[in-house]
Every structure is written in C-alpha cells, then in structure tokens.
C-alpha positions in Angstrom: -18.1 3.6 249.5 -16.1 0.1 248.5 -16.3 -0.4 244.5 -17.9 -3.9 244.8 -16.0 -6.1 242.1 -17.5 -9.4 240.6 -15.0 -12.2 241.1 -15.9 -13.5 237.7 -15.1 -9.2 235.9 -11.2 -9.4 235.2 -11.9 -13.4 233.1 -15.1 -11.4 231.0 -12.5 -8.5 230.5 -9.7 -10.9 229.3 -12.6 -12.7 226.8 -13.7 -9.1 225.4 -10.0 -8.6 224.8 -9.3 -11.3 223.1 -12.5 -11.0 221.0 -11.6 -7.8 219.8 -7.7 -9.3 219.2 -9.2 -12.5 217.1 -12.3 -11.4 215.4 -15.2 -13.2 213.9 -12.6 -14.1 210.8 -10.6 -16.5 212.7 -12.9 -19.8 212.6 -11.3 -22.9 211.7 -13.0 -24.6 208.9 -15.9 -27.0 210.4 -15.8 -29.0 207.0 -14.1 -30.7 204.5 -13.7 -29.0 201.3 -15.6 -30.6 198.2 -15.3 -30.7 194.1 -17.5 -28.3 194.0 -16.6 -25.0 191.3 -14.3 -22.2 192.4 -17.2 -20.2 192.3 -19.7 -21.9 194.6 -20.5 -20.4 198.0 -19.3 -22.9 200.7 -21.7 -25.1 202.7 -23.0 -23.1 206.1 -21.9 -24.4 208.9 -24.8 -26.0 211.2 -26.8 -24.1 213.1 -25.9 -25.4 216.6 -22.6 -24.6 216.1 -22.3 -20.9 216.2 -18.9 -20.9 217.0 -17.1 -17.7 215.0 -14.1 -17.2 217.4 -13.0 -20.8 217.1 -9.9 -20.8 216.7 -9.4 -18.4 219.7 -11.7 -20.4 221.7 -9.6 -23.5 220.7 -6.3 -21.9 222.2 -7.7 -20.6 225.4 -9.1 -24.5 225.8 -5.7 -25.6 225.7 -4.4 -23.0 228.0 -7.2 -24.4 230.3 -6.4 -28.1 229.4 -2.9 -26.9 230.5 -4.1 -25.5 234.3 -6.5 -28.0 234.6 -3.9 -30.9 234.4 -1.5 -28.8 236.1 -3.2 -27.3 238.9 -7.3 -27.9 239.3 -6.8 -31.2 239.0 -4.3 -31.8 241.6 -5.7 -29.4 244.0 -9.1 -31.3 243.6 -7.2 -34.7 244.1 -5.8 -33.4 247.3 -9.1 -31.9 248.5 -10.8 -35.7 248.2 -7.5 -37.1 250.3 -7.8 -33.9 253.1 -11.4 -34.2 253.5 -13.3 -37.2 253.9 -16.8 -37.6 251.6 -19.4 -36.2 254.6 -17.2 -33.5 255.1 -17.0 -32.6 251.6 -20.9 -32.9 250.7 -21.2 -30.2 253.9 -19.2 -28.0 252.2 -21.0 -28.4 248.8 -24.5 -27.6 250.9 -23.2 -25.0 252.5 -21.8 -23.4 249.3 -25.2 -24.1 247.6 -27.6 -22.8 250.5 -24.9 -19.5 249.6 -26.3 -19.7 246.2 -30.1 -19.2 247.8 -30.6 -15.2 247.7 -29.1 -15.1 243.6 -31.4 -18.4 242.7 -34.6 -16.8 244.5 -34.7 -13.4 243.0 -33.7 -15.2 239.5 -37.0 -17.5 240.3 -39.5 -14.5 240.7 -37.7 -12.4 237.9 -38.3 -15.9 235.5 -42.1 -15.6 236.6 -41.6 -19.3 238.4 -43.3 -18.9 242.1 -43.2 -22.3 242.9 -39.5 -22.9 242.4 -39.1 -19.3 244.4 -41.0 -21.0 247.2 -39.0 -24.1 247.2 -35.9 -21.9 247.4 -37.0 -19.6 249.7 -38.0 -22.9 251.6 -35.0 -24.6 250.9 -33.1 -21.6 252.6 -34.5 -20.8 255.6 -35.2 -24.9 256.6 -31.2 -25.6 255.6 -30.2 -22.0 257.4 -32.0 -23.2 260.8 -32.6 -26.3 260.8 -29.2 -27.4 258.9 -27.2 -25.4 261.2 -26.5 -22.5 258.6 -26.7 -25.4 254.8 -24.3 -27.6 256.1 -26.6 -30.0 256.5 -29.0 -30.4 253.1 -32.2 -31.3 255.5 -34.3 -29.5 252.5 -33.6 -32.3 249.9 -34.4 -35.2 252.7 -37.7 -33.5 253.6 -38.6 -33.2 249.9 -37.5 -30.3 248.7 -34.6 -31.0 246.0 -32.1 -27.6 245.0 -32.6 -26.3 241.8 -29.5 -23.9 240.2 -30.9 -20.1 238.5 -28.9 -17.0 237.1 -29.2 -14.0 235.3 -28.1 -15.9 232.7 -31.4 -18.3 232.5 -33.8 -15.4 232.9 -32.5 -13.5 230.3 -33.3 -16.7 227.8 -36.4 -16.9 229.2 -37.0 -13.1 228.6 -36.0 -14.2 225.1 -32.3 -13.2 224.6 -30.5 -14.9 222.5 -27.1 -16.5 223.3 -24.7 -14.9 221.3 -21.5 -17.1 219.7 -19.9 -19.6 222.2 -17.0 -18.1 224.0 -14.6 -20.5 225.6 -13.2 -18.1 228.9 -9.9 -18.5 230.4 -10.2 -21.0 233.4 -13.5 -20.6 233.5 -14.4 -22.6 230.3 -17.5 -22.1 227.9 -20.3 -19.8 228.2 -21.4 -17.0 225.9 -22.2 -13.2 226.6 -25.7 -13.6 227.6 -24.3 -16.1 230.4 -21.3 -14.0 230.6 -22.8 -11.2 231.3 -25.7 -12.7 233.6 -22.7 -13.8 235.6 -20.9 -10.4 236.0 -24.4 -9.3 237.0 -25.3 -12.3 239.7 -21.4 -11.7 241.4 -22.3 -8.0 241.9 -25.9 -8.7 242.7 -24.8 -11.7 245.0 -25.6 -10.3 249.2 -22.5 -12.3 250.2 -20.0 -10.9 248.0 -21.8 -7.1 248.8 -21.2 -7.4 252.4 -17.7 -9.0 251.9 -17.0 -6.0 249.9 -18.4 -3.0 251.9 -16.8 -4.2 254.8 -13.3 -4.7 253.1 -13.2 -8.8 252.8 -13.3 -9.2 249.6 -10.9 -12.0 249.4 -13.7 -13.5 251.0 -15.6 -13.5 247.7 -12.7 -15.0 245.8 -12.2 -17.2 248.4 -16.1 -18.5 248.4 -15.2 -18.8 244.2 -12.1 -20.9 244.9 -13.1 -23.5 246.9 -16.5 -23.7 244.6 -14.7 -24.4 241.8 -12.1 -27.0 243.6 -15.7 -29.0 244.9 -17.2 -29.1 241.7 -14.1 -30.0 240.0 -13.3 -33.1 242.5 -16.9 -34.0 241.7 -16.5 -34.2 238.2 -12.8 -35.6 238.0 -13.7 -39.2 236.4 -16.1 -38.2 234.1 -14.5 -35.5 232.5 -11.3 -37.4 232.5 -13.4 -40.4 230.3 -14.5 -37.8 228.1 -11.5 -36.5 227.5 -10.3 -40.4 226.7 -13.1 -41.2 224.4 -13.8 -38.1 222.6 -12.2 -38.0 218.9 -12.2 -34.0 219.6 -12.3 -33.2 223.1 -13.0 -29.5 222.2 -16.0 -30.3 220.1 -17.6 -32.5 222.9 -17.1 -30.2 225.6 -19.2 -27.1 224.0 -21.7 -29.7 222.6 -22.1 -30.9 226.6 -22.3 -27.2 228.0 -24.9 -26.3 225.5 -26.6 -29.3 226.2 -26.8 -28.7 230.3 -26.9 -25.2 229.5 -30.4 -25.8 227.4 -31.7 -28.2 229.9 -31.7 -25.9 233.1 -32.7 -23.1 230.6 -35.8 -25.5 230.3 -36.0 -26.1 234.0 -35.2 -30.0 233.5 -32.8 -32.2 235.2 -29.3 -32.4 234.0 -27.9 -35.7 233.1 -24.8 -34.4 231.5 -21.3 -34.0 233.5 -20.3 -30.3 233.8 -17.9 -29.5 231.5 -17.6 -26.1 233.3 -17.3 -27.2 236.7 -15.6 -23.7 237.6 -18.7 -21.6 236.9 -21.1 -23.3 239.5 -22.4 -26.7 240.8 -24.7 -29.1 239.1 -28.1 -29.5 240.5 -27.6 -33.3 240.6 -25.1 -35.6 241.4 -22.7 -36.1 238.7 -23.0 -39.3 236.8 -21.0 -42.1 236.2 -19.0 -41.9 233.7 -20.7 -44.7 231.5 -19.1 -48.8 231.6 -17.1 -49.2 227.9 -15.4 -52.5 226.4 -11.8 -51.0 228.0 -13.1 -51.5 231.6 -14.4 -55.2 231.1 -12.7 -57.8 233.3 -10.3 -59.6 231.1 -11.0 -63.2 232.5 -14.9 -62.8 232.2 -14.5 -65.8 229.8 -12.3 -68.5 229.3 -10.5 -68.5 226.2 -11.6 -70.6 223.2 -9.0 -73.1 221.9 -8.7 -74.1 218.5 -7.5 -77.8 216.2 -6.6 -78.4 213.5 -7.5 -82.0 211.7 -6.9 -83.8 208.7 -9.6 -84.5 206.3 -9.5 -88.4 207.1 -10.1 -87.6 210.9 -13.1 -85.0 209.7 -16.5 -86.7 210.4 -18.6 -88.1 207.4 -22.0 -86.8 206.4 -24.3 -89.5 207.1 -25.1 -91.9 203.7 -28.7 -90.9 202.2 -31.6 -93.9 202.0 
C-alpha cells in the first residue's frame, strides 16, 4: 500500500516547527506606548488581530517576499509570454473542474445542496461537454464555480480559527485552514490515484502549475498593494481574512488573493484600483501666472 502524502504536509510541518521554535511570546508590539503608570496593564490588542507569532510570521513573509520576487514572479511572467490568454484560461478550467470531487463533498458536509448540485452539475457538463474542464461551458450556461474546503466547513461547524500563521511559500492561513488543507490533499481522488499508482509527482506537479496560474493572475494587483501599502504585511493578512470570511459566508470575493499559492479565486481578479500616480500628465494644460504693478491693477468701480 503507497503512504498517500499531501503536497501541502512538509509546509504545515515546517509552520508547527517554527511555532514550537518562536512561541506565543514573540509578538511585536501592535501599539505605541503611552504615559500611562508603570503599573498599568497595557491596552489589548484588537480583536481582529489575533496575531501572537508575529514576529515569526513577519520573517517567514519576508522569506516569501524574497521567492516571490525571485522566483514565482518570474516563472508567472514567463508563463503569460509561453502561453497565450485562451490557452491559459483552459488551463485555469481544467485545474478548477480538478477541484470538483473536494468542493462537492465539502458542499454536502456544509449542509448546502444546492451549491452540491451546481458542482456536481458544473462537473459532469465541463467533464463531457468541455472535453474533460478545459472548456468552462458550466459558467456560460449559467452555472458559475464556487471554491469549498475542509477549511470552510469546519467554520461552519463552528470551529474557530486559531491565531494567523503566515506558511512558508504558501502565505497566510491558520490551523483550522491549515489543517482542512492537509485533510482536502489527502482526501483529494486525483492526488489518491497519483499516489497508489506511484505518480505522485503528479500531485506536486498539479500544485505547481496551480500556484504559477493563480499567481500570473494576480501579478498587478498584488504588485499595487505592495506599492501603496504603508505595511505591506499588515495589509496582506487583513486581505486574506477578509476573502477568507467572505467565502466562509458563501459571498463573492472582491478582494485580490493575497495567497494565490493555496488555490484559485472564484472570480476574476480585480483591477488593481486607478490612483493620482497613473493619471496622464498632460490631461490639462498648465496654468500660467503674472505678476502686475498696483497702477496696472483694475479699479473698483466709484459708488453713487
């Protein structure tokens, strides 16, 4: 029997190490110190923060600022030149109608029949139909994708999150996602049969060029972020727990993904949004200015 192994297992055992390496002790302070006495407790930090390993978190961002910029980045650059856009939107189907099996039995564990019978739909119209998802026929005909995990049905079972965990390359989550993930790679029927029948780079492989899709797809927004944001760190968990919280709620998304290795968006990304920098430069012609003497000044008009 082939030990089935998740491709996301060796990342969550690198996190619990470093967890266990940092401890909840190592936060960076979230606010500025006050007058207050010697003796007075110190302000908690907010609630939506919940961010104990900070410090910890913050390095392994930077390591991940580092590959991004050194390697995803590139890679997803070259992917756009190598393939043209039709080409590239068949392989994001085809990865997605993958997704199908995971999303469907997360659907009917969540309770939520009628998103299980637009996946189950989805799946066997894009499998036939859309010559085995890489053709998207579903969404024409009416039928848009919707992204589930482990991860979502354990919130809705009423787990809570847990601190916010920043993973090496594979960017924020927390161990309720982290382990729903674990779970859903095991669980997944593509990466089972790549495994008992000795592929399992297959599995890795099907990761890879996940990741490198969702990153070319998210290349200018994250990249204006990253240009706008006072602290880039700060905005990218605040945007994860925002998507996060939207498809926990079954919504639509209209936040980049800041953690474009860990899956595809349900939607299109956005634009990254028009600011003052990106204006045209001669929208206007430029106003000219005189000076004149007091005797050339006009007069105010003599009163009756």
């Amino acid at each position: 029997m082939h030990r089935r192994l998740s491709p996301l297992a060796l990342p969550g055992l690198l996190i619990v190490a470093a967890l266990g390496l940092s401890g909840p002790g190592s936060h960076g302070a979230l606010a500025q110190q006050t007058l207050a006495p010697v003796a007075a407790a110190p302000p908690p930090p907010p609630e939506d923060v919940d961010d104990p390993y900070e410090s910890t978190n913050r390095a392994i961002f930077g390591f991940n600022q580092s590959v991004d910029k050194a390697v995803l980045v590139p890679v997803a650059n070259a992917y756009r030149a190598a393939l043209p856009g039709p080409v590239r939107d068949s392989v994001h189907d085809f990865l997605q109608n993958l997704n199908s099996p995971i999303i469907f039995a997360n659907d009917v564990l969540q309770g939520q029949l009628g998103l299980a019978g637009e996946t189950l739909g989805r799946f066997v119209m894009n499998t036939t139909i859309g010559v085995g998802g890489l053709v998207d026929v579903a969404t024409k005909a009416g039928i848009p994708y919707h992204t589930n995990d482990l991860g979502i049905t354990l919130a809705t079972w009423g787990m809570q999150s847990g601190p916010y965990l920043m993973l090496p390359i594979l960017g924020p989550s927390n161990p309720r996602d982290l382990a729903g993930d674990i779970a859903d790679g095991f669980g997944d029927p593509g990466n089972v049969v790549a495994s008992d029948n000795g592929y399992l780079w297959v599995a890795f492989t099907r990761g890879a060029v996940s990741g490198i899709d969702e990153r070319s797809r998210n290349i200018e927004s994250l990249a204006e972020i990253e240009r706008t944001s006072l602290d880039y760190y700060a905005t990218i968990r605040s945007l994860a727990r925002q998507r996060r919280a939207a498809q926990i709620r079954h919504q639509k998304e209209d936040v980049p993904n800041a953690a474009p290795l860990q899956g595809a968006s349900a939607l299109p990304t956005p634009a990254p949004p028009k600011n003052v920098a990106e204006l045209p430069n001669n929208a206007t012609p430029p106003i000219a200015y005189r000076l004149m003497s007091p005797q050339a000044q006009p007069q105010p008009a003599a009163g009756r």
